[in-house]
N, C-alpha and C positions, 0 to 999 in steps of 0.2 A: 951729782948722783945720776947711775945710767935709770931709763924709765924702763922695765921691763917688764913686760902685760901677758898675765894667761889666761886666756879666754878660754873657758871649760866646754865642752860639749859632750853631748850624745843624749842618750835614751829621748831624744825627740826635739831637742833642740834644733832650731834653724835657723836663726840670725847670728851665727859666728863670722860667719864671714865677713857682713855688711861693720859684725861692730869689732871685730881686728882689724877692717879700713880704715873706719873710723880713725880707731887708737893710732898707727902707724900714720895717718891723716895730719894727727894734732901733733904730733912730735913724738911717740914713744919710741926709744931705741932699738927695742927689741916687743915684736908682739908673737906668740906661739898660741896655735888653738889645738888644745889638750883632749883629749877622752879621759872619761874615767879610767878606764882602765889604763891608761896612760900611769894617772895615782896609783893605781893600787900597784900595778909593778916598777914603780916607782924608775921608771923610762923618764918622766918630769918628776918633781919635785916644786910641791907648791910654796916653799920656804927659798927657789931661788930666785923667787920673784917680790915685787913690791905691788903690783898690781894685779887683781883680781880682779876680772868678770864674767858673770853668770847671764848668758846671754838669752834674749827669748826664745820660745817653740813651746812645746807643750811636752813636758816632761813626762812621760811615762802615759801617755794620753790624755793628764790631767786625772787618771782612775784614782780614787780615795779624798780629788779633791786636787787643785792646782798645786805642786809642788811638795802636796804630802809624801808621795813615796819617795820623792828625789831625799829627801827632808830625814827620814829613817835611813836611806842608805848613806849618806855623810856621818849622820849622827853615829850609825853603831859599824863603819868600815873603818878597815887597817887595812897598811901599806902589806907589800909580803914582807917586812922586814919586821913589822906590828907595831908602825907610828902609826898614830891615831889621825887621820885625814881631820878630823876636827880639830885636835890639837894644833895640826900647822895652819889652817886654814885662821885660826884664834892667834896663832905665831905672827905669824904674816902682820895681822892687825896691831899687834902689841907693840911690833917693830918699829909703827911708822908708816903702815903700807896701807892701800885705799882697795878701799872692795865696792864693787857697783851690781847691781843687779836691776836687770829689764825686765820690766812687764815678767815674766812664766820666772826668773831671775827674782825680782822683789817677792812672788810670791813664796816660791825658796827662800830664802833669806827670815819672811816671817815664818813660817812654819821652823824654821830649826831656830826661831827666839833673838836673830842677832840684830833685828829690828823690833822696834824704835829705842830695846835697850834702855828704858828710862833709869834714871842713876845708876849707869850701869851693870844692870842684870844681863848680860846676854846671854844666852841660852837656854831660856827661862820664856816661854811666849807667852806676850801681851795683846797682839791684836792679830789677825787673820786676814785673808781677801777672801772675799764673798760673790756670789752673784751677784750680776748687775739689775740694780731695780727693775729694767726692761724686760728681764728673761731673756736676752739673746745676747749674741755677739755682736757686739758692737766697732766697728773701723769707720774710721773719720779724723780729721786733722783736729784736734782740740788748741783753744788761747790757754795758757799758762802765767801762772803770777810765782815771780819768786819770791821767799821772806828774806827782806832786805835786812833783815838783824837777826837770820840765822845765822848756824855756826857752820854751814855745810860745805864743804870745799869744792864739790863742783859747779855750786849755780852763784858764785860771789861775782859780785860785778853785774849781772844778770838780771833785770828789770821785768821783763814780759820774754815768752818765747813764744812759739807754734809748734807744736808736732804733732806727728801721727799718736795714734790708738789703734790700739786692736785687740780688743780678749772680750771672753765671755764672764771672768771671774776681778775686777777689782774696785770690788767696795769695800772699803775699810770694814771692819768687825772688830772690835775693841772689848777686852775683858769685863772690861768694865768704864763707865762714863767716867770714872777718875784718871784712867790711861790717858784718854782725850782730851782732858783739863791740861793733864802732865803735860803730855805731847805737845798743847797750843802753846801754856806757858813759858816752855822751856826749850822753847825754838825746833824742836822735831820735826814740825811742819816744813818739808823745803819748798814744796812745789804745789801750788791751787789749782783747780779748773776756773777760770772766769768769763763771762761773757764779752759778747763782742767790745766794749767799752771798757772791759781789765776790771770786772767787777767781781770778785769772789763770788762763785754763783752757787745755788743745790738745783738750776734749773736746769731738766732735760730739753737739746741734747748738749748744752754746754758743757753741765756734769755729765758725763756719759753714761754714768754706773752708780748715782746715788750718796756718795761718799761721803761719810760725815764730813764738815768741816769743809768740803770741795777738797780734799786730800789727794792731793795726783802722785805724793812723792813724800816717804819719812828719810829721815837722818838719826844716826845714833849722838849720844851725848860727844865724842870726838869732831862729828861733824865729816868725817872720815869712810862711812858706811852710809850709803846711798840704792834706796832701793827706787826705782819709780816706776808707774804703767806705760807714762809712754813713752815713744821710740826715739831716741836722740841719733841714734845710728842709722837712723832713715830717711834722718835729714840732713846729710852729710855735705852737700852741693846745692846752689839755688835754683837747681833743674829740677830737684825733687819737690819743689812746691807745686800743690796740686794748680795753681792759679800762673803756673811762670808764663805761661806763652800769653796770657792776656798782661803782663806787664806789671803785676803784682809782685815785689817785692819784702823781704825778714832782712831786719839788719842783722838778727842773729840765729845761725842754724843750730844743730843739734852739737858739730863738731867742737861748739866753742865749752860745752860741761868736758869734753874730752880736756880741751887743751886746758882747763882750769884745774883737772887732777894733774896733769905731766906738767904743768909750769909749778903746781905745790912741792909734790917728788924733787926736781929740780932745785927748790928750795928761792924759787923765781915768782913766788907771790904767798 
């Protein structure tokens, strides 16, 4: 199967570019970065794709909330032909196809319910991103812990990473403390903040933002649908470690969640 990625943009987005390298980076056949309006005159077509992603920036300035308004404009937009952008965008999923959302992208994703999806509710919201306990903006490289007996298809294989951070908005906020039971129990959790040592931490500035659980990253019940805060498209090269020139080395960069959705597509793991 060809791997074919549309990476959406506008109303404030800014990391399309870094993360259609990415994708193009790790193998994907075909990677296109889309505007909305792209959809809605349907110039693209989000169903002739298998891969979606919703990449950082601050959508709409973050006004009503990170990703709220993006969130209402998907939910109640039609093509000019009057498919329902949510419909294919739900298409796309049903098929077989993997949707990813970054940082100001994750926060989208939970405002329009299609995260964490527990037994499958999606479009139904369960949990929210919130301010960061610090009250500021936070950028800095955070340690990562993957769940080794999740179901999530782009951090399999995946032990520890590093990547960058940057937002003002992601602390988990949960409907309620039974979502976060659900969520731990049933592998939702992909991705933790941990301290220097790989220890699931709540300590600032390991956690950067508070997060229940050290939650850096949910998965829906497919394992398929990947939202996370931080930037895997930022660390695409070992140049981009803040520490390379003193000789600090990652065995593993950002590019390798890439190449674990286009080796699944592939039908190559």
């Amino acid at each position: 199967m060809k791997v074919k990625v549309l990476v959406l943009t506008g109303y404030g987005t800014n990391c399309e570019r870094e993360t259609a390298y990415a994708a193009k980076v790790a193998g994907a056949d075909e990677v296109v970065v889309g505007f909305f309006s792209d959809i809605v005159q349907e110039r693209i077509k989000i169903t002739d794709f298998n891969f979606l992603i919703f990449p950082g920036g601050f959508l709409d300035g973050d006004h009503l909330g990170a990703g709220q308004a993006a969130a209402i404009r998907l939910r109640y937009s039609t093509t000019v032909s009057g498919r329902s952008i949510l419909e294919d965008i739900n298409k796309l999923h049903k098929e077989g196809g993997l949707i990813l959302g970054i940082c100001n992208g994750f926060q989208l994703l939970t405002k329009l319910g299609m995260l964490p999806a527990t037994k499958g509710s999606y479009f139904k919201r369960q949990v929210s991103l919130s301010y960061n306990d610090s009250a500021r903006f936070e950028d800095r490289w955070v340690y990562l812990r993957c769940n080794p007996e999740g179901r999530c298809v782009f951090t399999r294989g995946i032990e520890r990473i590093y990547l960058p951070i940057r937002h003002g908005e992601g602390k988990v906020v949960a409907e309620d403390n039974s979502i976060l039971q659900e969520m731990e129990t049933q592998g939702h959790i992909a991705l933790q903040y941990t301290d220097l040592d790989g220890n699931v931490t709540m300590e600032y500035p390991y956690n950067p933002n508070g997060s229940p659980l050290a939650i850096a990253g949910i998965c829906d019940v497919t394992g398929r649908i990947l939202g996370l805060m931080p930037h895997p498209e930022a660390y695409n090269h070992p140049t981009n470690h803040p520490r390379w020139t003193r000789g600090v080395r990652e065995d593993t960069t950002g590019i390798t969640m890439f190449k674990n959705a286009i080796s699944y597509l592939k039908g190559e793991g």
